[in-house]
Steps between C-alpha positions, in 0.01 A plus 500: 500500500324353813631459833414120453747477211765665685433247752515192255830675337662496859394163534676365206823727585540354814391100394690482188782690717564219797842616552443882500668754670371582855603829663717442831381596842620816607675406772744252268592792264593761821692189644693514170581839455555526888800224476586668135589800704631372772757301260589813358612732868670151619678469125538909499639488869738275436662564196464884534365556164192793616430496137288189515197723675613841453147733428764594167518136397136442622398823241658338208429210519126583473568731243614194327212321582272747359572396096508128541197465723312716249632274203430258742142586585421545085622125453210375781251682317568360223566166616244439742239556166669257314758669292872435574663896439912427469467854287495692863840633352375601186216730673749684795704577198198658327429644859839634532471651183186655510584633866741685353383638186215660660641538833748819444250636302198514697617367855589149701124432557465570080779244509367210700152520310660513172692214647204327585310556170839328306519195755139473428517459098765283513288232727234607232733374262570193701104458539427529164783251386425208794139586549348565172712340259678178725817603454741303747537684815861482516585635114271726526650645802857447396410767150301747730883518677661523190257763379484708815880557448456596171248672480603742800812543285389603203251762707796615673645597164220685376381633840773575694845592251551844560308547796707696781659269688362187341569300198518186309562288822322748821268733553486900610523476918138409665394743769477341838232329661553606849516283782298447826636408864292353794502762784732417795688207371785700414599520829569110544841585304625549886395147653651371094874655580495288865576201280257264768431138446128527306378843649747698259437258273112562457554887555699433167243322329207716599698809439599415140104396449367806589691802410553620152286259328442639139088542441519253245646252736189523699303462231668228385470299862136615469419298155655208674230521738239602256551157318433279753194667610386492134601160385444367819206702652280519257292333193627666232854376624371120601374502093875625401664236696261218421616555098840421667363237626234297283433750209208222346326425846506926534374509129177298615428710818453802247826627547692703205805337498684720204360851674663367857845401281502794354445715774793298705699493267460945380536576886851250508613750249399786715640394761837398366501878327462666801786255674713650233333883557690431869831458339508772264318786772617366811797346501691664218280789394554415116440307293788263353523242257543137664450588882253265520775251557300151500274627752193366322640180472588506912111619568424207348732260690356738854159366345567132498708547858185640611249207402343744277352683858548919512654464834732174385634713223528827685790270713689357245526848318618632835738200533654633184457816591661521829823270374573806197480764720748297721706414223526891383589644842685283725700207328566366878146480554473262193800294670283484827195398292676151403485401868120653559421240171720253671299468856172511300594221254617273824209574713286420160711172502371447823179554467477242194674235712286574776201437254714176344555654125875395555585549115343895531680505883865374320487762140455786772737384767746453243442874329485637821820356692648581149418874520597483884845383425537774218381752757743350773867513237406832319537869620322650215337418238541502035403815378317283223353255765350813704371677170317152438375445836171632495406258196689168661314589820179518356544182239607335862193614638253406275649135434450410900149621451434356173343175691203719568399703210172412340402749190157543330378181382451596157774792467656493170259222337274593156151586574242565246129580527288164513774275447414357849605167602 
């Protein structure tokens, strides 16, 4: 295809697009994550829970991150070339699986390109269902969940009963993947233990993102950053995103549409497969039936959070992310986090009354003087409430942003070859 067309298809992205998403400056995101942090020491100070940037609770919660963002990740692929992909569970089940099967056989890295390969056929699957055939998106990717659990169960009878420590439900053990620190930050463990307003507080967070991240963890952060160089950075991922987009006007620049569906939708599988290679070689070194645990299905709500954007999403899977691993090791860290959701919901209340959106400025001065009171007469927190905070938190989340979210023009909608309008 010529550079001209490439040209003419970036054209008509950006004028049938008016409202499109344009990246922030720089200096707005640091300002956020500056004041994010500095929320966090003056909460952490003040309450005593160390637990809220602890380089332990720092570590898990991007281990947690690791599965959704790749589920995550598969669901832009997919989406951005048209095809909506709720099967993400589906495919990190067949991931998990096939991580497994071949992983104590032949080794983790066996494991996470078997995992791959399985991810991959069940967006093949998906492809050949939405793509090919029209098939509805959504029922389509509603029986590639179905079938992903069953048919990983029925291979787990044939494949795995009798095998030495695995079975109907698990597989054998997986060999480690080993594990890589940065040189020297180790040592900020020191400045961590002072307990300082901020300094300790970003010797925590740097600490716990630099030492003993698992090799597939860096890989993983590095396909985030490989898709938006491709889709973003070059033509073959400007044709991708224009079938997202305006499939017909990308059909009469001498684009392929159903190759570029295909392909996002194969490499959503992939992707999604090797979120669920994570869970069965990193973070339980087995495979296990159900330990997927929704995670598909909370990629794809890190997706929408993030505007369909790799960076957006790689947040809202670490907003998830970082609220489980606070809810598994410090329950009066999760108490602490209903006044950290509190002060952001008022100052948000300000913000929209400052801007005169008084019915946007009262729902979140009302939520948030509701959690401050809650905060203000309780000690501790519900066992059930702080098991379910990571999902309220990130349903809370995504609502406030929802005003903002603008998806592929044409994601989810029919398309077939010269049936322009």
């Amino acid at each position: 295809m010529s550079l001209t067309n490439d040209r003419a298809i970036d054209s008509e992205i950006v004028t049938t697009s008016p409202g499109a998403w344009r990246m922030r400056d720089w200096r707005s995101v640091l300002t956020a994550v500056g004041a994010g942090i500095l929320l966090l020491s003056a909460v952490r100070v003040l309450t005593s829970a160390d637990a809220l940037t602890s380089a332990g609770t720092v570590g898990a919660a991007l281990a947690a991150t690791v599965p959704i963002a790749m589920a995550g990740l598969g669901g832009l692929w997919s989406e951005r070339a048209g095809v909506v992909n709720i099967g993400l569970e589906g495919m990190m089940i067949l991931g998990t699986f096939g991580a497994g099967w071949i992983g104590w056989q032949h080794g983790p890295w066996a494991g996470v390109g078997s995992a791959v390969v399985f991810g991959a056929l069940g967006g093949l699957l998906h492809a050949v269902a939405t793509v090919t055939f029209g098939v509805d998106h959504i029922v389509s990717g509603v029986a590639i969940n179905i079938l992903g659990l069953g048919v990983t169960r029925f291979l787990a009878s044939i494949l795995l009963e009798g095998t030495p420590g695995g079975g109907r439900t698990q597989s054998p053990p997986i060999p480690p993947v080993g594990s890589f620190s940065v040189p020297g930050f180790g040592a900020l463990d020191t400045i961590e233990k002072k307990h300082w307003l901020l300094i300790s507080d970003l010797a925590g967070i740097v600490r716990g993102l630099t030492t003993n991240l698992s090799y597939i963890t860096i890989l993983a952060l590095l396909l985030v950053l490989l898709t938006y160089l491709v889709l973003w950075r070059t033509p073959f991922g400007l044709r991708l995103r224009s079938c997202g987009e305006d499939p017909y006007t990308a059909e009469s620049l001498g684009v392929n549409v159903y190759r570029y569906k295909y392909v996002g939708v194969v490499v959503s599988g992939a992707l999604a497969g090797f979120g669920g290679a994570f869970l069965a070689v990193v973070a339980a070194n087995i495979y296990r039936e159900g330990q997927t645990g929704g995670r598909g299905f909370i990629g794809l709500a890190a997706m929408i959070f993030g505007n369909w954007r790799p960076g957006g999403l790689l947040a809202g899977a670490g907003l998830f992310g970082y609220t489980d691993a606070l809810q598994l090791r410090s329950a009066v860290a999760v108490h602490a986090l209903l006044l950290i959701i509190a002060i952001a919901l008022l100052a948000g209340a300000a913000w929209q009354l400052w801007r005169r959106r008084f019915v946007s400025a009262a729902v979140l001065a009302v939520i948030g003087a509701g959690l401050l009171t809650w905060y203000l007469r309780t000690d501790t927190l519900p066992g059930q409430v702080t098991f379910v905070a990571p999902y309220v938190t990130t349903l809370l989340v995504l609502a406030v942003a929802s005003q903002r979210l603008r998806p592929p023009k044409a994601d989810g909608q029919p398309y077939r070859r010269g049936e322009g309008r």
